[in-house]
C-alpha positions in Angstrom: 92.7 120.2 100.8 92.5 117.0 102.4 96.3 115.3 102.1 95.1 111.8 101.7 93.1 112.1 98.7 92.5 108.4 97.2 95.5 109.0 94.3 97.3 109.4 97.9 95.8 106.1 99.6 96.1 104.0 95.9 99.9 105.2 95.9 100.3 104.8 100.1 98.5 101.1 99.3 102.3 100.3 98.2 103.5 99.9 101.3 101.6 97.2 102.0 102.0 95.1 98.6 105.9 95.8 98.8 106.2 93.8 101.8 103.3 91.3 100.4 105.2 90.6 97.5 108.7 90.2 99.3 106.9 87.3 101.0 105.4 85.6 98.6 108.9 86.1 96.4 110.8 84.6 99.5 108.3 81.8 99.8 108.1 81.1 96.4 104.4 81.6 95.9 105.4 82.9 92.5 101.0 83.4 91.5 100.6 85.7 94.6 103.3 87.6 93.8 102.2 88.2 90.3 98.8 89.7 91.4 100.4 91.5 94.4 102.5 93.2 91.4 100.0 93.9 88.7 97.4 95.4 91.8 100.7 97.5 92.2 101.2 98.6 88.7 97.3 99.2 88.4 97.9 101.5 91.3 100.8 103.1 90.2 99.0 103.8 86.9 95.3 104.8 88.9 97.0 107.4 90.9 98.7 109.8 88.6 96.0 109.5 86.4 93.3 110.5 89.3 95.5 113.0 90.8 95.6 114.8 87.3 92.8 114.0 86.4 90.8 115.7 89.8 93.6 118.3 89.8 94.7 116.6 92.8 98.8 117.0 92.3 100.9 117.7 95.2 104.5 117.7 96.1 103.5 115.3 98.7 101.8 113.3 96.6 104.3 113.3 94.0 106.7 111.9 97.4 104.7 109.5 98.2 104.1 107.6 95.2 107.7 107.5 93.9 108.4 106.7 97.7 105.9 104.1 97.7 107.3 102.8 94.2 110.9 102.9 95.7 109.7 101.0 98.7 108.2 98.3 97.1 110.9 98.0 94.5 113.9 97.5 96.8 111.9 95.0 98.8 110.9 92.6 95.8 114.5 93.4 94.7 115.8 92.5 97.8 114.1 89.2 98.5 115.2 88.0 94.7 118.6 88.8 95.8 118.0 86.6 98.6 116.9 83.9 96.0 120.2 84.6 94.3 118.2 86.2 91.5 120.3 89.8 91.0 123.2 90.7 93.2 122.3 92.6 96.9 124.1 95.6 95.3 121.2 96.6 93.5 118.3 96.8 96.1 121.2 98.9 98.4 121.5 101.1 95.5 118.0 101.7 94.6 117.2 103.2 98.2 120.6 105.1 98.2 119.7 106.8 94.6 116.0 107.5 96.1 117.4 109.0 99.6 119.0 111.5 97.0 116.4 111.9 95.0 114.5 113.5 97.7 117.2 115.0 99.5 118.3 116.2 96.2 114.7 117.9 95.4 114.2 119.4 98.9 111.1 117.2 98.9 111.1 117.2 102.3 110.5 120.3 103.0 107.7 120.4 100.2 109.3 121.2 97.4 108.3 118.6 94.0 110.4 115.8 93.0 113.0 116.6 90.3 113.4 113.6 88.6 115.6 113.2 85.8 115.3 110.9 82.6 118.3 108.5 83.5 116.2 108.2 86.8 113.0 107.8 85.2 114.3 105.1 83.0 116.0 103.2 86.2 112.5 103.7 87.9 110.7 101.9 85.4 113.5 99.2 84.8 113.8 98.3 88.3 110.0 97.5 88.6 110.8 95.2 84.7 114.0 93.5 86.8 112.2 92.8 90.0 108.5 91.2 87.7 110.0 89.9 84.9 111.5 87.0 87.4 108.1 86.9 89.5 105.4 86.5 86.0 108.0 83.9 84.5 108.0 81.9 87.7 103.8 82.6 87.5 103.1 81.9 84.2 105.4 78.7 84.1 107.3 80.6 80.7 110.8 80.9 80.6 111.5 83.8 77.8 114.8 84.5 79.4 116.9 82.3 81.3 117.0 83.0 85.1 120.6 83.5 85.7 120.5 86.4 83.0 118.4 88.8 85.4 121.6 88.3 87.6 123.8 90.1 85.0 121.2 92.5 83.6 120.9 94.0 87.8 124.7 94.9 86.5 123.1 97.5 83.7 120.8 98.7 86.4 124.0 99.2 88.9 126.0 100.8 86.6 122.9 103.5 85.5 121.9 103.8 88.5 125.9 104.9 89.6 125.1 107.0 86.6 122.4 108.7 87.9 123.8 109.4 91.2 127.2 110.9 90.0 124.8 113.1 87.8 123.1 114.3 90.1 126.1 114.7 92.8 128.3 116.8 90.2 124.9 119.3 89.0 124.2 119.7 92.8 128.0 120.8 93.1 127.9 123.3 89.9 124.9 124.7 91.0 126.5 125.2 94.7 129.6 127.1 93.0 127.2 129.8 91.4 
């Protein structure tokens, strides 16, 4: 089976938008980064539903989307903490909880992801964190005041501690056995 189906290449086309976005984030080109993010989210969505769809799951694949969704994630996270936008803690954290994630799954050695729903729901919230900022700064709308993405990154911290803890103390009971 050929490893770099196209649900592969859509998901691997993150690594190139994460570091587009950053950019455009850092040099305020607020419309850019809102298409580099919604060709990312159409992605996202286009590969899990062509790898199912063509019965083209892997573990690998499985690694590099979430990896590709980690990347980009903790780089647009990253350059809004450089705008002052959520606290550096949270971008550090987000490629600390992903490291485990894998290491954690033994995806490395082939094995599937093993995600849990704390995680999932940190997943998805980082990508809301990180493009809520860039479509209000797009659009020109200002739902929610710009300093309050600063103190929600401190929900996403404290899950994401959460998570981690979670999945340090089942690794340890499981090690006991």
């Amino acid at each position: 089976m050929n490893k770099f189906p196209l649900p592969n290449l859509l998901s691997a086309s993150r690594l190139i938008l994460g570091p587009l976005a950053a950019w455009f984030i850092l040099d305020t080109l607020w419309i850019a980064a809102a298409v580099v993010l919604i060709t990312a989210i159409v992605t996202d969505v286009l590969d899990g539903w062509l790898a199912r769809r063509w019965q083209q799951t892997s573990p690998l694949g499985g690694l590099i989307d979430h990896g590709s969704d980690a990347f980009m994630v903790t780089l647009m996270l990253a350059a809004e903490a450089s705008a002052g936008l959520v606290p550096w803690l949270l971008p550090i954290l987000v490629i600390m909880a992903f490291s485990q994630y894998t290491l954690d799954s033994k995806a490395l050695i082939g094995l599937p992801l093993r995600a849990s729903k704390l995680g999932r729901y940190n997943g998805i919230a980082y990508f809301v964190l990180a493009g809520f900022p860039i479509m209000q700064h797009a659009l020109d709308i200002y739902i929610v005041p710009t300093h309050y993405f600063y103190y929600a990154a401190f929900v996403l911290i404290a899950t994401t501690l959460i998570s981690m803890s979670e999945r340090f103390w089942t690794l340890l009971r499981l090690k006991s056995k």
